[in-house]
MMTF fields as JSON, N, C-alpha, C and O atoms, coordinates in Angstrom:
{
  "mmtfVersion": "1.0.0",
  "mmtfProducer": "UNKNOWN",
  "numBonds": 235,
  "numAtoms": 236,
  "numGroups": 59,
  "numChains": 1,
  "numModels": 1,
  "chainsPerModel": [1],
  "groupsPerChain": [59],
  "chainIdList": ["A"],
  "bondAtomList": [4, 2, 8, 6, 12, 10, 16, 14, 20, 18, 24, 22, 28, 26, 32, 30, 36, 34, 40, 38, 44, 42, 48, 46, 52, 50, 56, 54, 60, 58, 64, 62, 68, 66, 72, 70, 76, 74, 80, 78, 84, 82, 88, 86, 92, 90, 96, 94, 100, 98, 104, 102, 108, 106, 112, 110, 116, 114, 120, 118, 124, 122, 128, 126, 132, 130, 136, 134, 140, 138, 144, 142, 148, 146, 152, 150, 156, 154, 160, 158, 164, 162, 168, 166, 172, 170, 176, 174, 180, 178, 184, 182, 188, 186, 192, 190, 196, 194, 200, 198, 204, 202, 208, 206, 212, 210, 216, 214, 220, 218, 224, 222, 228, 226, 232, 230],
  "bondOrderList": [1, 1, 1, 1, 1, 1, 1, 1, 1, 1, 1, 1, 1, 1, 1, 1, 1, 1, 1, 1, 1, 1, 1, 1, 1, 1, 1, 1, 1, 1, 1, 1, 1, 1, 1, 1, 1, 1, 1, 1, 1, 1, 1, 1, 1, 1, 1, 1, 1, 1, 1, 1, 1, 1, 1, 1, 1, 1],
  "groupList": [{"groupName": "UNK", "atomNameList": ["N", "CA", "C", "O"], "elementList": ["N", "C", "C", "O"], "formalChargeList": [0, 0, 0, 0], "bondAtomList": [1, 0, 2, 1, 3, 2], "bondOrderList": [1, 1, 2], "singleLetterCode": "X", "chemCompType": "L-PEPTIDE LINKING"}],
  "groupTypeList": [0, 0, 0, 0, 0, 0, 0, 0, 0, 0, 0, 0, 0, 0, 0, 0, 0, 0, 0, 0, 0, 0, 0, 0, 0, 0, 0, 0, 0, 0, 0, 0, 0, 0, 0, 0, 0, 0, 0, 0, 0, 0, 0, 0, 0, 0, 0, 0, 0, 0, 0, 0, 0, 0, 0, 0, 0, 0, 0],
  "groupIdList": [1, 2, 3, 4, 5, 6, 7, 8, 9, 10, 11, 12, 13, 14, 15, 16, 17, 18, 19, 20, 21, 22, 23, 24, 25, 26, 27, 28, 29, 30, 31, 32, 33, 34, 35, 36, 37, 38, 39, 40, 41, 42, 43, 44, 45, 46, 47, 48, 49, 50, 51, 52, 53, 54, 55, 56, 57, 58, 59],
  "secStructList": [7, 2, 2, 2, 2, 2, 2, 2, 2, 6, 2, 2, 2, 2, 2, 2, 2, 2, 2, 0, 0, 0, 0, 0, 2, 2, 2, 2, 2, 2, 2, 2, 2, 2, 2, 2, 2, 2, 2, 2, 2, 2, 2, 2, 2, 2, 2, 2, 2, 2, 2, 1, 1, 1, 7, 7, 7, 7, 7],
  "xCoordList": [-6.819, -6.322, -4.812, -4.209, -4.073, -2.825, -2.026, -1.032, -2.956, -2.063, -1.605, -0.639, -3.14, -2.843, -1.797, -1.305, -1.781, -0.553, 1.174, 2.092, 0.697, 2.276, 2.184, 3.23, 1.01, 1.641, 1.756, 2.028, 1.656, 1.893, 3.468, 4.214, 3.498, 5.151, 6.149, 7.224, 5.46, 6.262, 6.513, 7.538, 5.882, 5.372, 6.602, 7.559, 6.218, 7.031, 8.167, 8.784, 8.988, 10.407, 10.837, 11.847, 10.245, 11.054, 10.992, 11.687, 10.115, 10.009, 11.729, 12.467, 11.661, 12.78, 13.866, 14.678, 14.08, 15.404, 15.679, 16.685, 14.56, 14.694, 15.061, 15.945, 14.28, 14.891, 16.737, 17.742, 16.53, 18.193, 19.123, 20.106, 18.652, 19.789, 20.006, 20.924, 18.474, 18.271, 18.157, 18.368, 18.01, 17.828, 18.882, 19.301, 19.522, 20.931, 21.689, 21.763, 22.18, 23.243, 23.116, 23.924, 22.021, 21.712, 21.918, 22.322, 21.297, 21.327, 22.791, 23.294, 23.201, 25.093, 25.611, 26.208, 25.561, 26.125, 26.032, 27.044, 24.658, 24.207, 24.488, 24.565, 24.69, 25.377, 26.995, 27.521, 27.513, 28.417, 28.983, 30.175, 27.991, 28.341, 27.835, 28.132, 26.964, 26.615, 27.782, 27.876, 28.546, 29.905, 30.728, 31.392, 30.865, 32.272, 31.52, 32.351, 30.3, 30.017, 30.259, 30.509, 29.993, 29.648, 31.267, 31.555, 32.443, 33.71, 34.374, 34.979, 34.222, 34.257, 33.95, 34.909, 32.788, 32.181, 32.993, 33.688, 32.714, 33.828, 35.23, 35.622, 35.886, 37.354, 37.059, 36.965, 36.711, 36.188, 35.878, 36.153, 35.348, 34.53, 36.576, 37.288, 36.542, 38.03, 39.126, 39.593, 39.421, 40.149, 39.79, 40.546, 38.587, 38.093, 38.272, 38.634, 38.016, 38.554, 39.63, 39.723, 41.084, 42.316, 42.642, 43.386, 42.267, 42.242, 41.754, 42.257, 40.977, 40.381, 40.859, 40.11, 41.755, 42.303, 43.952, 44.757, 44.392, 45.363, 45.443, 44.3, 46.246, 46.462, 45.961, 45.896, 45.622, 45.247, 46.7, 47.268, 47.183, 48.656, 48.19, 47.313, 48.87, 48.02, 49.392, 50.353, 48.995, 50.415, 50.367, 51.407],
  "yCoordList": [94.543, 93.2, 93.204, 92.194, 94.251, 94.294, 94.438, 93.873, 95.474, 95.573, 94.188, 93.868, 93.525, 92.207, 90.902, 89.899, 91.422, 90.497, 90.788, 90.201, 92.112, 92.585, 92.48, 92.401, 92.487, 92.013, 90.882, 90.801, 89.791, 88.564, 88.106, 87.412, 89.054, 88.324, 88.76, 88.211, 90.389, 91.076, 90.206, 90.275, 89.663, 89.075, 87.584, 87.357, 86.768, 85.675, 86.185, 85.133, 87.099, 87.248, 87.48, 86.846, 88.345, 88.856, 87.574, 87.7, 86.457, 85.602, 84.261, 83.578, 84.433, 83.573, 84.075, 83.299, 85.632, 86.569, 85.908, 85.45, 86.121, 85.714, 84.527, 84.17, 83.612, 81.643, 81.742, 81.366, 82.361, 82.189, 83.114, 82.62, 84.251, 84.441, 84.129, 84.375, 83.284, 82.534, 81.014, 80.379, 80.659, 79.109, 78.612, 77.65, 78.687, 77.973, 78.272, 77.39, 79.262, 79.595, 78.567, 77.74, 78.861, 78.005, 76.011, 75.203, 75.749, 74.648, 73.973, 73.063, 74.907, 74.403, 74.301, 73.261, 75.189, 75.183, 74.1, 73.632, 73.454, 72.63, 71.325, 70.392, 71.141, 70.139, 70.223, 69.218, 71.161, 70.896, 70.86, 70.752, 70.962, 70.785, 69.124, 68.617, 68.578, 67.345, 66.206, 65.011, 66.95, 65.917, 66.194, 65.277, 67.01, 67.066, 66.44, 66.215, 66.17, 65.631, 63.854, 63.097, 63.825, 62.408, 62.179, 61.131, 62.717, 62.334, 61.998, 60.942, 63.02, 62.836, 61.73, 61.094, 61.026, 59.79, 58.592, 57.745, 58.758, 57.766, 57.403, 56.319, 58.599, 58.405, 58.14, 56.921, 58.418, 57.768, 56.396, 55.631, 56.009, 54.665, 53.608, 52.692, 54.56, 53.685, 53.058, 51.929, 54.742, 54.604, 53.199, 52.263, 53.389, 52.42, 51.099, 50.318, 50.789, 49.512, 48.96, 47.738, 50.123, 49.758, 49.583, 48.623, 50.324, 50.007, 48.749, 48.474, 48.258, 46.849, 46.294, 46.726, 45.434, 44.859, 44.883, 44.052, 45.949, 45.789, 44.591, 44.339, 44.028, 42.917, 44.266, 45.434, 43.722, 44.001, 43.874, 42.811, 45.56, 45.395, 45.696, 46.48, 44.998, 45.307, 45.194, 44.541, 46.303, 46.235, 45.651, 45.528],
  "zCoordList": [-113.879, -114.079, -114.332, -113.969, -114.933, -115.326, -113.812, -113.355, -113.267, -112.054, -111.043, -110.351, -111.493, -110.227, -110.794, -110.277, -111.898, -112.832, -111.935, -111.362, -112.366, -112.172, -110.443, -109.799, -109.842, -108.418, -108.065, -106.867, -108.66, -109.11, -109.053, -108.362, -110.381, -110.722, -109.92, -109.678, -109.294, -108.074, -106.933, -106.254, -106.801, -105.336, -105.6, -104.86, -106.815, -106.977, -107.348, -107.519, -107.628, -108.362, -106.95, -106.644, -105.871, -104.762, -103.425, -102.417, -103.621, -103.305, -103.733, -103.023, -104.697, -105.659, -105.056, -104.551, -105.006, -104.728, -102.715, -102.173, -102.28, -100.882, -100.758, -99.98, -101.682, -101.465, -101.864, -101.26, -103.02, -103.431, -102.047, -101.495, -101.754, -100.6, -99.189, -98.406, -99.061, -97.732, -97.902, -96.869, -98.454, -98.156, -98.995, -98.351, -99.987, -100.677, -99.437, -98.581, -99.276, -98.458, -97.206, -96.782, -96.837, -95.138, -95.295, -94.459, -97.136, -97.09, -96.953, -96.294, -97.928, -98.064, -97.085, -96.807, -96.37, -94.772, -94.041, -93.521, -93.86, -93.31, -93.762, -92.963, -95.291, -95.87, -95.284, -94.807, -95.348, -94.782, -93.357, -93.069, -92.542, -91.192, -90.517, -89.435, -91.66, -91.623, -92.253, -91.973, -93.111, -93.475, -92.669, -92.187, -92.421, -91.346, -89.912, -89.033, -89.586, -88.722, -88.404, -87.466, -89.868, -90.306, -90.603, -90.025, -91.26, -91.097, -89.797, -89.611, -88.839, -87.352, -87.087, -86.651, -87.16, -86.657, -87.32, -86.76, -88.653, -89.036, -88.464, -88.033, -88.573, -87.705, -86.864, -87.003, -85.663, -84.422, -84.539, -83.614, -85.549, -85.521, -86.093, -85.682, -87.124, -87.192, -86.347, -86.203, -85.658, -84.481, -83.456, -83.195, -83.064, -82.214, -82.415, -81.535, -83.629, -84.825, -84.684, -84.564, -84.667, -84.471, -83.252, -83.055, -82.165, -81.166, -80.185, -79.095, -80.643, -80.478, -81.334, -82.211, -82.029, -83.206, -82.531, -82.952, -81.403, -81.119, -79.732, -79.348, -79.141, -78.135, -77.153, -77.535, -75.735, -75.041, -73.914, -73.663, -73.215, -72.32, -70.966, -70.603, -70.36, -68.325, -68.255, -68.663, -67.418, -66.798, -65.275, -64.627]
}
């Protein structure tokens, strides 16, 4: 019974060690490739704003 304990907590600590060096890392990343995505869009969306807001020139 002791043994299946300790393969227990074995099993969940090296589990924890894998989430913390695989999935934080990947999430952050991904958080940040989703703001700089989403800033992009904005400026774009601005730009477009000013650009329509300016008179219209034909030459």
């Amino acid at each position: 019974m002791d043994e299946t304990n300790n393969l227990i907590f074995t099993l969940t600590a090296i589990l924890a060690i894998a989430m913390t060096l695989i999935y934080f890392p990947l999430r952050f990343f991904l958080t940040l490739t989703a703001r700089s995505r989403r800033l992009k869009l904005l400026q774009k969306i601005r730009r477009l704003r000013d650009e329509l807001g300016q008179p219209y020139e034909s030459t």
